[in-house]
C-alpha positions, 0 to 999 in steps of 0.5 A: 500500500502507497503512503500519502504524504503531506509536504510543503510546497510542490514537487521541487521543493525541499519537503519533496526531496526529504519525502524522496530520500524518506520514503523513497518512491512508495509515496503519493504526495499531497502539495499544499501551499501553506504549512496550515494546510498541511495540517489541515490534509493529516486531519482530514484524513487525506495522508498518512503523514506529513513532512515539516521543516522545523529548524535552518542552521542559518535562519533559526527556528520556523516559530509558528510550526511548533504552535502548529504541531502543539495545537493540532495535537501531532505526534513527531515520529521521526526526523531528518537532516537535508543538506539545502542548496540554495540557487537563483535560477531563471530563464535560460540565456539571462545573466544577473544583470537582467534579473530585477526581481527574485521570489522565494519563500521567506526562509529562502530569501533569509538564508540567502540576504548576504548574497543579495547586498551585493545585488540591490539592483535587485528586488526581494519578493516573498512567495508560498514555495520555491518550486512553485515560483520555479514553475511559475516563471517557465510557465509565465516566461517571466524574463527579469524575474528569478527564483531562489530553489534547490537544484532539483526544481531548475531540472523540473522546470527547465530553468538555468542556474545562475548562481549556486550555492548563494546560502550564506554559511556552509553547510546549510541544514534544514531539520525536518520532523515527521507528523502523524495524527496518531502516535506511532509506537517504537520499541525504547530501545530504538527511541534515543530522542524527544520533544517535549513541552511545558510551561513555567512561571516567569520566577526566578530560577524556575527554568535552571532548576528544570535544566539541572534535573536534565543534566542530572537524568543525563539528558543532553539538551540541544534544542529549547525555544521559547514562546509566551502563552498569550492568555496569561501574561508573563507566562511562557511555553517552552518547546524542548529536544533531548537526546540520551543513551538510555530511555529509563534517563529520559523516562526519570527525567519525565517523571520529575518534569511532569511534577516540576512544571505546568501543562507537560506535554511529550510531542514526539519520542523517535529515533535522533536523525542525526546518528 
């Protein structure tokens, strides 16, 4: 039986690639504009499991995706590194010179901005995906126009690169999670990685206190991002990634944490994608 896929954006982009080197060609893709939309598709039941990038080591945290992930109630299965190579391309036969706009996703253009300072003949403009804005200009024959894209949408749409690689620090990795609506259950020996989330009161000290019990429990913390819970002022969630040798240091630290803090929350116990 094909699994369904939900990814971002349109064959081309990254989310494709990491469904590609995932599941390699057992899949049926669902291409949904907008990260809402994607949730929306593992709701209703059209996929089985949805791709989302979470994190870029040049632009930092997709802030909104945590919500998303918390909100819907989605369970992290897995997780997996990409390598992203960040290109301008556009219609065969130009040079920079001739570009004067470039679209792109946000996250794009971001990793990109040194790059672009030395160009700014050229104007910056945020689109949903870069393979839909691939696509869009060989199908428009947008002349002056570019878009930033991994190698493998230029193929797709037949553009010409004009510059690779302009992502402005080597490398340049995305972290992409899986989701599922419904929780896939591994065996604790192959779980050596969670994320969790829990909210603490603006005192001082709360949060040191919740980072000694991981280091006492021997759990290696490499990822904390903080976000405020709007209805209570001064208040704050905090979405948390821990890896460790054996699953009972994570299970004692679990249950210290769901006594020491508010709302605890397991989103994902998986499999580090980085071993």
């Amino acid at each position: 039986m094909e699994t369904r896929i939900a990814i971002q954006g349109i064959k081309g982009s990254f989310h494709h690639q990491v469904a590609e080197e995932i599941f390699q060609e057992t899949t049926l893709l669902d291409e949904c504009m907008s990260f809402e939309s994607l949730v929306a598709s593992l709701k209703e039941n059209k996929t089985q499991k949805g791709i989302m990038a979470l994190e870029n080591s040049i632009a930092g945290s997709i802030i909104p995706n945590y919500a998303l992930i918390d909100n819907n109630d989605l369970h992290i299965i897995g997780e997996h590194y990409l390598d992203i190579d960040m290109n301008l391309m556009a219609i065969k036969g130009q040079k920079i010179e001739d570009i004067k706009e470039v679209h792109s996703h946000p996250m794009a253009l971001l990793q990109c901005a040194v790059f672009f300072k030395q160009y700014p003949h050229i104007r910056l403009i945020e689109s949903g995906d870069t393979a839909e804005t691939a696509r869009r200009i060989k199908e428009e024959n947008l002349l002056g126009t570019g878009a930033v894209a991994g190698p493998i949408a230029a193929k797709l749409y037949d553009l010409e690169i004009i510059a690779s690689g302009i992502h402005t620090a080597k490398p340049n990795k995305t972290r992409f999670v899986i989701v599922e609506t419904q929780n896939t259950e591994f065996s604790k020996e192959q779980i050596n990685k969670a994320s969790v989330k829990f909210e603490l009161e603006d005192t001082p000290g709360n949060l040191s206190t919740v980072l000694n019990v991981m280091n006492n429990c021997k759990l290696n913390l490499t990822k904390i991002q903080s976000m405020p819970v709007i209805e209570t002022p001064f208040q704050y969630s905090f979405f948390v990634d821990v890896v460790f040798e054996k699953y009972e240091y994570y299970e004692e630290a679990k249950r210290i944490l769901e006594l020491m803090t508010k709302h605890f929350k397991v989103l994902g116990e998986y499999k580090n994608g980085r071993v």
